[in-house]
N, C-alpha and C positions, 0 to 999 in steps of 0.2 A: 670635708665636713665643717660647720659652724662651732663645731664643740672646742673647747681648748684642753691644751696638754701639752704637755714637753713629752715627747716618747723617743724609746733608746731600741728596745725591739719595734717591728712594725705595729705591733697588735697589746703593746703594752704601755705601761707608764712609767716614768721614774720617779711621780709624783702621785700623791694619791688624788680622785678624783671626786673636786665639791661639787655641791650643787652650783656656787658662782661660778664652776665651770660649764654650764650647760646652756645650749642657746645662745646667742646673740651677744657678744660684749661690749656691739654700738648702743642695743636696745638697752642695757645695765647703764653704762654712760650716757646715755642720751637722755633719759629719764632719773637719773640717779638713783637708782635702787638697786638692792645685792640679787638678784634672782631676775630671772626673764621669765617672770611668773606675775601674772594678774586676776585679781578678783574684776568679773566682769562686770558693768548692771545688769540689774534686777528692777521688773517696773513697779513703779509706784512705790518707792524707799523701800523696797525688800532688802538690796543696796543702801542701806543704812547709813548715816551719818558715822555714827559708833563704828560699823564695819570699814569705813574708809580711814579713818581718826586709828583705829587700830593696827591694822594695813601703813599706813605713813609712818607710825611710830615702829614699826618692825624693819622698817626702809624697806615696803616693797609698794608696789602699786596698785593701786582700788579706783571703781569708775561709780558715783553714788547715779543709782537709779534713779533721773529725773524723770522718763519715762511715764503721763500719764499723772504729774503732781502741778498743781496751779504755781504759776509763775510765781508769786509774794512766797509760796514754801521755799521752793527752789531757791529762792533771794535769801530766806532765812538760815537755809544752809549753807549757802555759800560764803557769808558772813563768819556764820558758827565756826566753819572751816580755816575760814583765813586767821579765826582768831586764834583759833586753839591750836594752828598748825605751822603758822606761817606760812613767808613767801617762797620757802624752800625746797618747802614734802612735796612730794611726788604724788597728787591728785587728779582726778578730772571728773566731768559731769557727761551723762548721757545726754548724746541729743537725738531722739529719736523721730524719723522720716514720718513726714504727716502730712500723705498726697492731697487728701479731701480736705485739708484746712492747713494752707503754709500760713495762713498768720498765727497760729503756734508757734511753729518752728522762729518764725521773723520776730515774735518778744522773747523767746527763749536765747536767741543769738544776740537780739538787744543786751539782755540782760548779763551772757556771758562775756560780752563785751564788755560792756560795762565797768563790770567788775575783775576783768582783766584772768578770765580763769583759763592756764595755761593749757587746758587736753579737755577733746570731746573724744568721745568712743562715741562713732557715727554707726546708727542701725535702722535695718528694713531700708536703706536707700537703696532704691532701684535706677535711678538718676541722681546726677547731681545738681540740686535744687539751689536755686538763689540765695538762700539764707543759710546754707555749710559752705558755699563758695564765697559769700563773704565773712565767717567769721575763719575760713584758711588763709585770707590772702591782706582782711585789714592787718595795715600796721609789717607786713615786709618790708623790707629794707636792702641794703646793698653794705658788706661790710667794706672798711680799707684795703681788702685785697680782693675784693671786688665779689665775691661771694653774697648768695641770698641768704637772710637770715628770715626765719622765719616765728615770731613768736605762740602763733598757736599750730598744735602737734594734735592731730587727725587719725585716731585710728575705726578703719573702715572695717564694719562685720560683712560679709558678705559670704555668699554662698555658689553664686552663678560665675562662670569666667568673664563676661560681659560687665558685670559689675564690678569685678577686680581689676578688668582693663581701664576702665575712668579712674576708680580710686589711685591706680598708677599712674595716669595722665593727668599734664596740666589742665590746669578750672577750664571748661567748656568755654573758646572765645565769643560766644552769642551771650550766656548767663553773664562773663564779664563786663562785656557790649553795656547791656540793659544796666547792669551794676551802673557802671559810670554815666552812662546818660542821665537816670536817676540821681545822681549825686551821692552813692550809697559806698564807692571806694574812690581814692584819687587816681590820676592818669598815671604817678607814677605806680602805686598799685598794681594797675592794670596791665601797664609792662613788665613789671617784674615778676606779673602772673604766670607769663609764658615758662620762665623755666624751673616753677617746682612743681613736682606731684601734689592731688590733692589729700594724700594720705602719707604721712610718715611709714606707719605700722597696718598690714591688713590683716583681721583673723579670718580666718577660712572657717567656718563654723559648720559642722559637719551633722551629727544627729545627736540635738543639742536640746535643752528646755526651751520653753517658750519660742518664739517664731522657728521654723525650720523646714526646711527642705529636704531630711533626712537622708541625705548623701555619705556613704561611709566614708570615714577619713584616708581609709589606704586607696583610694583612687582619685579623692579631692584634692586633696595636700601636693598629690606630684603633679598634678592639672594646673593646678594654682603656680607650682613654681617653673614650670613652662610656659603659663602664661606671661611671666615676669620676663624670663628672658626673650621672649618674642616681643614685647613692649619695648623692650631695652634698646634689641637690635636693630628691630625695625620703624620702631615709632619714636621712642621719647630715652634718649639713654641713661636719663635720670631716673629710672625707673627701677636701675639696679639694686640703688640704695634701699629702696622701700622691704622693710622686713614683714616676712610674711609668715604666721603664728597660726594658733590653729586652738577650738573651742570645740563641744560637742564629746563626751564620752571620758572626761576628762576628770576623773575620780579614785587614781588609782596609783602608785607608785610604776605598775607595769605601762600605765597608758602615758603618763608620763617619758619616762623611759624611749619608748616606740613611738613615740611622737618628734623627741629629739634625734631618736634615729634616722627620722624619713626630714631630717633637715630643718625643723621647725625651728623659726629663730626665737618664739618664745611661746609659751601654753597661757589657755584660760580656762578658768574655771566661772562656772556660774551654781547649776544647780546645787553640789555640795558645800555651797557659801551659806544657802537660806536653813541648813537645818544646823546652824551654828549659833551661840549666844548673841552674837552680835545683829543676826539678821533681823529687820525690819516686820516682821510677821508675828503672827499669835502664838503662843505657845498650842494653842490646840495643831494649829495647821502643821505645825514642826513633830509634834505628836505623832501624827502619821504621815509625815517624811521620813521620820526616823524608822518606820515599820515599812519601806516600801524597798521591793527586790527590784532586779533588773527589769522583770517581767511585767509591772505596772506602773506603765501609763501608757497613753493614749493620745493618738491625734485629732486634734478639735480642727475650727476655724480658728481662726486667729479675730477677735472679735473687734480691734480697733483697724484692721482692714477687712472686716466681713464682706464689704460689695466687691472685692478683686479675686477672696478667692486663697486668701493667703492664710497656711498653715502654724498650727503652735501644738508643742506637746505638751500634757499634762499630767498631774498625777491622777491612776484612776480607782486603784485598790479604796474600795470601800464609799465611793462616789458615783452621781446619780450625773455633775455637770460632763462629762464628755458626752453620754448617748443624749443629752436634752440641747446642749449647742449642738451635735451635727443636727439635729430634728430641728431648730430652729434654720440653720444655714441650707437644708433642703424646700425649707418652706417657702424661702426666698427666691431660689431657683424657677420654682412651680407656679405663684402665685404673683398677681401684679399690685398686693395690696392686702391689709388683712381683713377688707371685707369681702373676699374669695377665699377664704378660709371656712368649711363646713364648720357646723353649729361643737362638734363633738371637740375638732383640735384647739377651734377659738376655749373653750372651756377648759382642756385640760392645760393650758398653757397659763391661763392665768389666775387658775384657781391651784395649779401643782409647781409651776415652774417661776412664775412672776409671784405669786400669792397676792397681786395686786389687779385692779379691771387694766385694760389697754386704755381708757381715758387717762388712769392714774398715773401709770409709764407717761403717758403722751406730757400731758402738763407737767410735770419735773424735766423731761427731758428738753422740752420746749423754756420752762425757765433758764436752764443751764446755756443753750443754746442762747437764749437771747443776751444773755450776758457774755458768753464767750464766741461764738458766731452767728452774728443776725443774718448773716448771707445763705447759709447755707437751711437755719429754721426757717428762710422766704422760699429757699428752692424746697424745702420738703412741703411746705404748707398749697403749693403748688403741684407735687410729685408723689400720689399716695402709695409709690414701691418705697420711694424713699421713705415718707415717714414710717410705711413697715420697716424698714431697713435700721433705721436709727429707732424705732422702740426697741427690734431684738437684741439691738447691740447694749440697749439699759443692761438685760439680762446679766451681759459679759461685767458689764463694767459692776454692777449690784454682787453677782457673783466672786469674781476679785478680792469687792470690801468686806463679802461675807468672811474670807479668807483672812485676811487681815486683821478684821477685827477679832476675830477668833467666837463668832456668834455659835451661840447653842441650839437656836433657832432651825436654820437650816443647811445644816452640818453638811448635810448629800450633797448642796449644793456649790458646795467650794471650789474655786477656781485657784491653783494650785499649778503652777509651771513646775516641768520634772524633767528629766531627761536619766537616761540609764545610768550615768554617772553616780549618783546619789546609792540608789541600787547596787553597785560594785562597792560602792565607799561603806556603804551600814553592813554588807557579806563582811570584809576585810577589818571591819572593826569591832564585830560579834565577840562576846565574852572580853574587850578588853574595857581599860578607862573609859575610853572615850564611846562605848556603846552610846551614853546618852549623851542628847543633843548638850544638855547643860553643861556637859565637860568638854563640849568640842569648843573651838576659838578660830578664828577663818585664817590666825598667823600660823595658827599651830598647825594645821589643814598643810599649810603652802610649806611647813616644815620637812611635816611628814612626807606630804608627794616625790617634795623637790630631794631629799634625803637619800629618799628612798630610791628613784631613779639612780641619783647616783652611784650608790651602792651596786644597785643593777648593774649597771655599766662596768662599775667597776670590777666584779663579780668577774660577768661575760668575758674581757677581757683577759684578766689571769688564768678563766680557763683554759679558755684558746691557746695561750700563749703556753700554757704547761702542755697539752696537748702537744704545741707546737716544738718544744724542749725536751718530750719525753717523758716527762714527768706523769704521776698518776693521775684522768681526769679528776674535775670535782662536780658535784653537781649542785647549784645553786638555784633551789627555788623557792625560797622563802625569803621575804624581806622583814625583816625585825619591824614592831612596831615602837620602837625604842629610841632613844638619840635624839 
C-alpha cells in the first residue's frame, strides 16, 4: 500500500497514525503541502480566491475555479494570488476543455503563462488539445544529471480509461508537430516532450458535482490503477510515476478512509467546499446546500457542452432548473431550430423559463459572441440548430449567475452543482458546531476528513490486531467530530 508506517505486528503500528500518513508522500513533496488532500475547482470562482488564499495558508492545496470567468478576472486573480501568497504556496488554476471554442483555452494558457502559474487542474479533456500540450511542456528542461524538469504540474480529471491513458502519455507527437511548426514551443521543447507524461497527478472522478459520468468509485479507482500499470509496461514506463487520486462522493471521514484503502494516492473534494465560508457563491445558494441530503440532486446536461451531450449533477431539492434544462436539451434533439417549436413550448419557455422573448436571448448572446467568438456568432448566424443551440445554453449560463448572485427573483431557477458528498457531510454534522455553513472553513473540512480517516485506520487496525492477540474485540464506529 501507498499509506506509511513503521509496523512491528503485521496488522499494527508502533507509531500512531496521521493524517500526513495517508496517501502519497511524492504528492506531499512534490507539491509541498502536509496532506494529499485537495480542494478541487468550482466554475465560475465558486473556487474562490479566499478559498485558495486559505487552503495555502493551511499548507494544503486549492485549484481557484477559472472555469467559465473572463480572462482580465482570471488575471486579476492571479496577481491577487501571487501577491498575498507568494512564489512558494501551493496553488493553481482551472483550465477547463473548450471543444467548441479553443481560443479560450489558447488566452487562458497565454495568460498562465505568462504569469508563470505553476498547476492547472485540467477538466472535461476528452483529448489532448494544443493549448494544455503547450502550457505541459513550454519551458522543460534537462537537469545536470540529465533528468526532465518540468515547471508546470498537470492534474488530469478524468473519468474514461481512454482519457487516463493520454494523460499518462507523452504530448501527442502531431499536437507537438503543429506546436513547433507554428513557432509556439522550441525544438528543444519538442524533444524533451517525448519522455514526460502529460499529467503529474490524475483524479479519477467518480459520481461527483458538476460534469460526471457517474461511475461508482469501487470499480473506477481499480480500472484506473490498471490502466496505469498497463501504460507503464507496455506503452510509456514513465507512466509509473503519475499518481492517481480520486474525486466524487468525497464528504466523509469514512469515504475518505476507503478511498485510501483502495490505493488512492491522494482525495478531492469539491461539492463540500461550496457550502463553506469561503466559497464563491451567495449565501442564499449555500442556504439550501446546507439543507440537501444524499438523496437530492439530479442529472442535467451539462450546459457549456450541451451539443455533445455531456452530463453535470446538480442540486435538486426545492428547484424547478433540473426538469426545465433536460426539457430544453430534448428540444434540441427533436427540433432543427426554434422555429419548429409549436406555439405552446415556444411560450412557455420564455415567458416561464427565460422570462425574456428569444430575440432577447438572441441579441445578448450575439453581443457576447461577437466580443469573445466572432467565428462561431458567423457559424450560427448561418446554422439556425446552432443558434437554437447557443440561445438554450443563455438559459444555463443566466441560471449559474442566478445562483451566484443569490437573486430573489427567480430562486427555482438556480443552477447549483452538488454531488452526494455534501449530503453525507450536512447528515454527519447535524446537531454539531458546524451544522451551519457559517461555521464551516474549507481547511477545517480537510481537518476533519483527513483526521478522521486516520483515526479509522487507526481504529480498524488495533482491532484486528487484538483480535489477532486474543484480546477482547472492540468496536469502532464513530468517528469523533473533535480534534
Amino acid at each position: 500500500m501507498n499509506q506509511e508506517g513503521a509496523t512491528a505486528h503485521p496488522l499494527t503500528t508502533t507509531r500512531r497514525l496521521w493524517p500526513e500518513h495517508l496517501g502519497s508522500a511524492a504528492f506531499r513533496r512534490d507539491h509541498g503541502v502536509r496532506y494529499a488532500y485537495v480542494a478541487g475547482s468550482m466554475f465560475k470562482g465558486t473556487a474562490s480566491q479566499d478559498l485558495v488564499v486559505r487552503m495555502a495558508r493551511a499548507g494544503l492545496l486549492a485549484y481557484f475555479g477559472a472555469g467559465g470567468l473572463r480572462t482580465d478576472r482570471v488575471e486579476s486573480v492571479i496577481r491577487a494570488l501571487d501577491a498575498t501568497l507568494g512564489p512558494d504556496r501551493a496553488y493553481g488554476m482551472n483550465l477547463l476543455s473548450a471543444p467548441g471554442a479553443p481560443r479560450k483555452e489558447e488566452e487562458l494558457v497565454d495568460l498562465l503563462l505568462a504569469h508563470q502559474v505553476p498547476r492547472v487542474e485540467a477538466a472535461a479533456f476528452i483529448q489532448m488539445s494544443p493549448a494544455l500540450v503547450r502550457y505541459r511542456i513550454t519551458g522543460i528542461g534537462e537537469t545536470p544529471h540529465g533528468e526532465v524538469a518540468v515547471p508546470h504540474k498537470v492534474l488530469g480529471k478524468v473519468s474514461r480509461p481512454e482519457t487516463a491513458e493520454a494523460f499518462m502519455s507523452p504530448p501527442p507527437p502531431a499536437v507537438v508537430q503543429d506546436l513547433l511548426r507554428a513557432g509556439r514551443i522550441s525544438a528543444r521543447e519538442a524533444e524533451l516532450a517525448t519522455r514526460v507524461t502529460m499529467a503529474d497527478d490524475i483524479c479519477v472522478e467518480a459520481d461527483s458535482g458538476g460534469h460526471t459520468d457517474q461511475r461508482p468509485l469501487i470499480t473506477l479507482l481499480p480500472d484506473m490503477l490498471r490502466v496505469r500499470e498497463r501504460v507503464a509496461a507496455e506503452c510509456f514506463p514513465g507512466a509509473r510515476d503519475v499518481r492517481i487520486g480520486v474525486a466524487g462522493g468525497i464528504g466523509t471521514p469514512e469515504a475518505v478512509a476507503a478511498a485510501f484503502m483502495m490505493n488512492a494516492d491522494f482525495v478531492l473534494t469539491g461539492s463540500i467546499n461550496q457550502c463553506t465560508v469561503e466559497a464563491g457563491t451567495s449565501d442564499a445558494a449555500k442556504d439550501m446546500l446546507q439543507q440537501a441530503g444524499v438523496q437530492d440532486t439530479a442529472i442535467v446536461p451539462a450546459g457549456d457542452m450541451l451539443e455533445i451531450g455531456a452530463k453535470a449533477q446538480v442540486l435538486r431539492k426545492g428547484l424547478l432548473f433540473p426538469t426545465r434544462a433536460n426539457k430544453l436539451y430534448e428540444l434540441t434533439l427533436r427540433h432543427g431550430s426554434l422555429e419548429e417549436l409549436d406555439d405552446r413550448t415556444a411560450r412557455q419557455i420564455q415567458d416561464k423559463y427565460f422570462r425574456r422573448t428569444f430575440d432577447e436571448v438572441w441579441r445578448e448572446t450575439a453581443e457576447h459572441l461577437r466580443r469573445t467568438d466572432p467565428d462561431q456568432l458567423a457559424a450560427a448566424e448561418r446554422d439556425p440548430k446552432l443558434r437554437m443551440i447557443l440561445t438554450f445554453k443563455w438559459y444555463f449560463v443566466h441560471s449559474a449567475r442566478l445562483a451566484m448572485n443569490g437573486s430573489d427573483e427567480q430562486r427555482v431557477d438556480y443552477q447549483i452543482p452538488c454531488g452526494p458528498a455534501l449530503g453525507a457531510l450536512n447528515s454527519l454534522l447535524r446537531g454539531t458546531a458546524r451544522e451551519d455553513w457559517r461555521a464551516r472553513h474549507v481547511d477545517d473540512l480537510a481537518e476533519l476528513l483527513m483526521n478522521g480517516a486516520a483515526r479509522l485506520w487507526q481504529q480498524r487496525l488495533d482491532e484486528v490486531a487484538a483480535r489477532l492477540d486474543g484480546s477482547a474485540p472492540q468496536n469502532f464506529s464513530h468517528v469523533s467530530l473533535e480534534g
